[in-house]
TIVEX-689637 format. One line per 2 residues: their letters; for each residue x, y, z of C-alpha. Coordinates in steps of 0.05 Angstrom, whole numbers, m for minus. Example, Ala and Ser with C-alpha at 12.3 -4.5 7.8 and 13.67 -1.06 7.14 Angstrom:
! TIVEX-689637
AS) 246:m90:156; 273:m21:143
! end
This chain:
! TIVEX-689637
XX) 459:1462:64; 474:1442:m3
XX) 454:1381:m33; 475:1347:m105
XX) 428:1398:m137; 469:1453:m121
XX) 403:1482:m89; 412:1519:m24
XX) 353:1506:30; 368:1559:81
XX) 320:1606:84; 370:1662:105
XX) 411:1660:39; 351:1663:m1
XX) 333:1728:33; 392:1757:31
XX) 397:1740:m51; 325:1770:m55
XX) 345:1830:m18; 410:1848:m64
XX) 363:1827:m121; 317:1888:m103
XX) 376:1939:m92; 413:1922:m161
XX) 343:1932:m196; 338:2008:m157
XX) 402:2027:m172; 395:2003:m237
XX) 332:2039:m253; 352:2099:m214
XX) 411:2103:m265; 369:2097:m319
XX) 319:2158:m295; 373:2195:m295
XX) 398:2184:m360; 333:2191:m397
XX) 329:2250:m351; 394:2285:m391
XX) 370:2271:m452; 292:2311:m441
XX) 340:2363:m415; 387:2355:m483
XX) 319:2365:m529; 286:2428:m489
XX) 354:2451:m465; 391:2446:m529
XX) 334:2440:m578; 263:2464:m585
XX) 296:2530:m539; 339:2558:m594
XX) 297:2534:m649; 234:2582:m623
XX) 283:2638:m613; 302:2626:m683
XX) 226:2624:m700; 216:2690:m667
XX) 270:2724:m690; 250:2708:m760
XX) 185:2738:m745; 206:2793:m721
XX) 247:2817:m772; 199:2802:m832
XX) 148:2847:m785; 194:2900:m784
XX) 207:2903:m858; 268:2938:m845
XX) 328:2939:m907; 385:2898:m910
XX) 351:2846:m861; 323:2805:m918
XX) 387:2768:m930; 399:2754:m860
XX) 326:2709:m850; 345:2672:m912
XX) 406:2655:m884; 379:2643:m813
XX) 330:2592:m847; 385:2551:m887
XX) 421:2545:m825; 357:2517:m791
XX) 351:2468:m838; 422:2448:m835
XX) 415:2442:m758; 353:2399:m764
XX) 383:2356:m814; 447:2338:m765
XX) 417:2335:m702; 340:2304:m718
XX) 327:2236:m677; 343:2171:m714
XX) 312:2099:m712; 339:2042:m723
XX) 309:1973:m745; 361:1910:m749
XX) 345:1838:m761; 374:1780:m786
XX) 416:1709:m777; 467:1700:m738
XX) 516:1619:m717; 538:1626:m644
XX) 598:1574:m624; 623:1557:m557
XX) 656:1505:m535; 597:1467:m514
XX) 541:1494:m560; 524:1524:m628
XX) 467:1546:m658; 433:1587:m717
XX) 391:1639:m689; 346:1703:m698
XX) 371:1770:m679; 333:1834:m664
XX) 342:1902:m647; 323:1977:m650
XX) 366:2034:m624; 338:2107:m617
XX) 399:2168:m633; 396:2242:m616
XX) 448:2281:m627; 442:2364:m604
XX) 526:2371:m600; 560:2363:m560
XX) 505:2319:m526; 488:2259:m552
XX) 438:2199:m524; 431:2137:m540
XX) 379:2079:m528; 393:2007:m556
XX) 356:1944:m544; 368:1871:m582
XX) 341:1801:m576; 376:1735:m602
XX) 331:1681:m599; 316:1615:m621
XX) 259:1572:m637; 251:1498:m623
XX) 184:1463:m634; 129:1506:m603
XX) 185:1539:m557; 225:1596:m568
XX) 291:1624:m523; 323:1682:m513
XX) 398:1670:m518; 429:1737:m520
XX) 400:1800:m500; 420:1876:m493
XX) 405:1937:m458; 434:1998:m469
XX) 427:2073:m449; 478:2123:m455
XX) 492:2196:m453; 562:2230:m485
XX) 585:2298:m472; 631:2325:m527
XX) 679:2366:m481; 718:2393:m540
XX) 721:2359:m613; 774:2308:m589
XX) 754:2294:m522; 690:2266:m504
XX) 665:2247:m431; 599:2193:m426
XX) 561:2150:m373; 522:2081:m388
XX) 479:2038:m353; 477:1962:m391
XX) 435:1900:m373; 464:1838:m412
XX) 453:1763:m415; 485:1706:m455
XX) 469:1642:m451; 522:1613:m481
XX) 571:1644:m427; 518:1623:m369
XX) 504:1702:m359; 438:1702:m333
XX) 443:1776:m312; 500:1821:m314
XX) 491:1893:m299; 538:1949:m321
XX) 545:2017:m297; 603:2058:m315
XX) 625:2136:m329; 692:2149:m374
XX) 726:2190:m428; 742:2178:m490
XX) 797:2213:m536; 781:2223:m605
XX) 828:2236:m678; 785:2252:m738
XX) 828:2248:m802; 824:2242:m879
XX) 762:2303:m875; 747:2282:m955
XX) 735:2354:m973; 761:2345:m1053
XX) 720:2275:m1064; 657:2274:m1108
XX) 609:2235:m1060; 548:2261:m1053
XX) 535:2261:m970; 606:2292:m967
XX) 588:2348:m1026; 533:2365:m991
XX) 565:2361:m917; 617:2398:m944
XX) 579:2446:m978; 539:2456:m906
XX) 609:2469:m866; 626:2519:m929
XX) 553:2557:m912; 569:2550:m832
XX) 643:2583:m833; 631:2628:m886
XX) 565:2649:m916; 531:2648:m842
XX) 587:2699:m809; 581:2745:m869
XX) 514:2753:m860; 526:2761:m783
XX) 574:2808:m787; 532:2845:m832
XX) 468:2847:m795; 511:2867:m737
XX) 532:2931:m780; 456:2937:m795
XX) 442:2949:m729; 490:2999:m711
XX) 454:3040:m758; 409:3094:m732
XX) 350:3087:m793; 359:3010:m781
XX) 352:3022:m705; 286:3069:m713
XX) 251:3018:m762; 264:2963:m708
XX) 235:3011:m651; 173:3027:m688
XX) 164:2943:m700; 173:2947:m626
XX) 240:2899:m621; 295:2910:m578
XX) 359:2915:m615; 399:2888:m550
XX) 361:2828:m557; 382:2815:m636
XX) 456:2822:m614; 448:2773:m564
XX) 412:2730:m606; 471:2740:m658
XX) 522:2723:m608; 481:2646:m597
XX) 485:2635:m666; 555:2647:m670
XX) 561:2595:m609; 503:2543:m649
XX) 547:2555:m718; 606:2532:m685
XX) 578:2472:m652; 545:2455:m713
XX) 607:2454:m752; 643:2405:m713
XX) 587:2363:m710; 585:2368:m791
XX) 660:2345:m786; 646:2280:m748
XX) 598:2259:m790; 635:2277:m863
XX) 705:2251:m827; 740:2190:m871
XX) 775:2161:m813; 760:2163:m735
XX) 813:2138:m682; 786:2131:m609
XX) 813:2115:m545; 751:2104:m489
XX) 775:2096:m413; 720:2076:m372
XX) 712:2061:m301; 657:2022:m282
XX) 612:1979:m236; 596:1905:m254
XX) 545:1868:m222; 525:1787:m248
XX) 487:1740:m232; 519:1669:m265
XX) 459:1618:m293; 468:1552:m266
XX) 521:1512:m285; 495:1442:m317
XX) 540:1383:m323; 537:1307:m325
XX) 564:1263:m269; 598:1205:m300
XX) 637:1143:m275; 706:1152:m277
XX) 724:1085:m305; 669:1076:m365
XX) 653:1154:m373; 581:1129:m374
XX) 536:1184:m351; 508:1168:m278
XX) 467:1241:m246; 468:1306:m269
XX) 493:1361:m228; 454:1431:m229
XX) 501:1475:m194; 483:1551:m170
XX) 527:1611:m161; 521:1668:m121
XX) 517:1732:m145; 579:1777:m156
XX) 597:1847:m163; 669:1878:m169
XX) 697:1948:m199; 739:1945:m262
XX) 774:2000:m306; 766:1992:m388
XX) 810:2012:m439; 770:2007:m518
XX) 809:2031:m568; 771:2036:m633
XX) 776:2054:m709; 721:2074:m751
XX) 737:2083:m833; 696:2106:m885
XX) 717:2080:m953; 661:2106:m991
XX) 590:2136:m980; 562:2072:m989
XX) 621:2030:m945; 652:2033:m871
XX) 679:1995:m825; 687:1991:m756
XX) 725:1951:m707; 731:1970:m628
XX) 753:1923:m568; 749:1916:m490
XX) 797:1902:m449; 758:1887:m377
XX) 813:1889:m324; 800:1876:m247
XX) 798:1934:m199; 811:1911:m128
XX) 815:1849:m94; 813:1790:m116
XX) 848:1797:m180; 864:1727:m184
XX) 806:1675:m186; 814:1599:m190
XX) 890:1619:m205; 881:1672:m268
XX) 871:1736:m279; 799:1763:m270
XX) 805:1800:m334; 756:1811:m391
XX) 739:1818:m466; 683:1840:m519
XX) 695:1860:m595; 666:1875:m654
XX) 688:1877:m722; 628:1902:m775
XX) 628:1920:m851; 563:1970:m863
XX) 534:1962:m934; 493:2031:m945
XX) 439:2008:m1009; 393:2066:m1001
XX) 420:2136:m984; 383:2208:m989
XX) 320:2172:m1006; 253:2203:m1007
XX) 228:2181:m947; 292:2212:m902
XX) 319:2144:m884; 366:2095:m908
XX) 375:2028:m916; 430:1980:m902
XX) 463:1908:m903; 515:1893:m837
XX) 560:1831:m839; 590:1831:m759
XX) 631:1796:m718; 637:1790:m645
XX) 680:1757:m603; 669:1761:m517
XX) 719:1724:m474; 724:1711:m398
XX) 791:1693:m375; 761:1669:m305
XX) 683:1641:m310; 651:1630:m258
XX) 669:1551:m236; 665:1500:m189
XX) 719:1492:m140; 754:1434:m130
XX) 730:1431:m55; 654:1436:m76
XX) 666:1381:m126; 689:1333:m75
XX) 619:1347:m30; 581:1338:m96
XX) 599:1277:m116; 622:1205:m95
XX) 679:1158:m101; 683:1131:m167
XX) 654:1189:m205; 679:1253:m238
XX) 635:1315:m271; 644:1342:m350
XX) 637:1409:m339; 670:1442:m277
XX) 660:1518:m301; 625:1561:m351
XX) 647:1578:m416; 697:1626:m429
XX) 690:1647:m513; 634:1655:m555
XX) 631:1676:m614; 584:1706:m665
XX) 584:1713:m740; 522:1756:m758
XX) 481:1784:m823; 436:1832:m824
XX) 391:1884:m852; 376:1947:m818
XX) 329:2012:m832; 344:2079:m803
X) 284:2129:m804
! end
């Protein structure tokens, strides 16, 4: 039964809680192996594979010492280096100050957090993890925290499939868990490709997509003329390599080349428009809901009431638009929203719709670019904004068991905004 606690005393609810509990975490971690799973398979699949072929091809042809090949391992190497420079592994370090406001709290706080990157297009992984916390005496809180893995697929240049698996808490929103699992698509415009503008990243990016379409083919094409040649073909025999294998290997480049290029245009692109659809699974567990019992005449508080939810999980379909713009190589923003909406019954709780929010809004200060040490350093204004058009409440009929005649609660649900207006300074390596 229930008492004034909101604490539930029989044993077979408990168990029941416990057991979900357990299957959540396994599905949760199971989702998580596999992700981490496509990304080992993204490095040796897409990675350190064709970069020892390119090793060894290299080899081979400076063993052979054969004419006209010269110009082709010089270009070979530039393109390695270009390929390198794209698609190395990033870190991130962000920390800083952030005010959170709800309607019942707000705070200055500490955030944290470090995100991992690699990029091999068209797959790209992604691990994030961040901390907001606050101190108070000898005592310090987590308030908000994120987990984050994700893997994209770039299907072609505009279109771009991806699955997630997300572990969040806020508690400002009385989130004590929520767990997010989803798979979706998301349409992409890149626009404004600043090809005539005099900043350096996009001289040199463009500069490397000039080298990719052009330079590389020529020398390609060339090599490929090379080896039709019969004195070309004997030197290569008496180096003991097989010509077949050098036109195959000419044909992956090709493939690498053109992958490489459109991954050279996404990152030199002024403007990007997207359009993610996501379908997804959303399992929460609410934190208890804390509220004073007062009298109703003289509002003077009486108890307090420590109220318990159960644990929830529905299906909803997401729609994020998004807009990313460059204004300068040291400049961009970024803005994207969520729109959460119910899939399945109920749609309706407490009388509204069951529907959802998150966005962001974020103006990325570059201060250090191309520096000696391969990393850069930045300053990030942000603002976020989550809403929940139905929080988790108490119902009218559980109020009237939890308290007596004469009294009346302050709080009958959780909060349904907060908001965040964040600085801070990040490192990429």
């Amino acid at each position: 039964m229930e008492g004034k606690n909101g604490i539930n005393k029989k044993k077979g609810v408990l168990y029941v809680r416990a057991s979900r509990r357990c299957t959540e975490i396994k599905v949760y971690l199971v989702l998580v192996l596999l992700i981490v799973f496509g990304f080992i398979h993204c490095e040796l699949a897409y990675g350190e594979t064709f970069n020892a072929k390119c090793e060894k091809i290299k080899d081979d042809l400076e063993k052979a010492k054969c004419r006209n090949l010269n110009d082709f391992s010089e270009a070979l190497s530039k393109f390695m280096k270009i390929k390198n420079e794209v698609e190395h592994t990033s870190i991130s370090v962000e920390a800083g100050y952030n005010g959170d406001i709800c309607s019942h709290d707000q705070r200055q706080l500490i955030n944290l957090s470090t995100s991992i990157n690699k990029e091999i297009y068209p797959i790209a992984f992604r691990f994030k993890a961040g901390t907001v916390f606050s101190s108070k005496g000898n005592q310090s809180q987590d308030q908000v925290t994120t987990f984050l893995v994700n893997l994209d697929y770039n299907v072609e240049p505009w279109l771009k499939t991806y699955g997630f698996v997300e572990r969040f808490t806020d508690t400002f929103m009385n989130i004590k868990e929520r767990y997010e699992t989803g798979v979706g698509v998301k349409f992409e415009l890149d626009i404004l490709d600043p090809a005539k503008e005099t900043n350096k990243t996009n001289v040199k990016l463009g500069e490397d997509k000039e080298f990719i379409e052009n330079n590389l083919l020529i020398e390609i094409e060339l090599l490929k003329g090379a080896l039709s040649c019969a004195e070309t073909q004997q030197c290569m025999k008496e180096a003991g390599i097989d010509v077949k294998t050098i036109g195959e290997f000419l044909e992956s480049v090709k493939d690498e080349a053109d992958k490489l290029k459109h991954a050279c245009k996404k990152q030199r692109t002024k403007i990007n428009l997207g359009l993610a659809i996501t379908a997804m699974s959303e399992m929460e567990q609410a934190a208890d809901l804390i509220s004073d019992v007062l009298d109703i005449k003289t509002k003077q508080k009486i108890d307090t009431l420590n109220y318990f939810f159960n644990p929830t999980q529905r299906y909803r379909i997401v729609f994020r638009p998004s807009i990313l713009y460059k204004i300068n190589d040291y400049l961009s923003l970024y803005y994207y929203t969520y729109f959460k909406e119910p899939l399945g019954r109920p749609v309706y709780d407490n009388g509204k719709r069951d529907w959802r929010s998150d966005s962001l809004f974020d103006a990325k200060i570059d201060l250090l670019k191309n520096t000696s040490w391969g990393g850069e350093a930045s300053v990030i204004l942000e603002y976020q904004r989550s809403y929940d058009n139905a929080p988790p409440h108490i119902s009218s009929q559980k109020i009237n068991e939890l308290i007596g005649i004469g009294e009346t609660i302050n709080r009958t649900s959780a909060d349904k905004r907060h908001d965040i207006i964040l600085i801070k300074i990040g490192v990429k390596f």
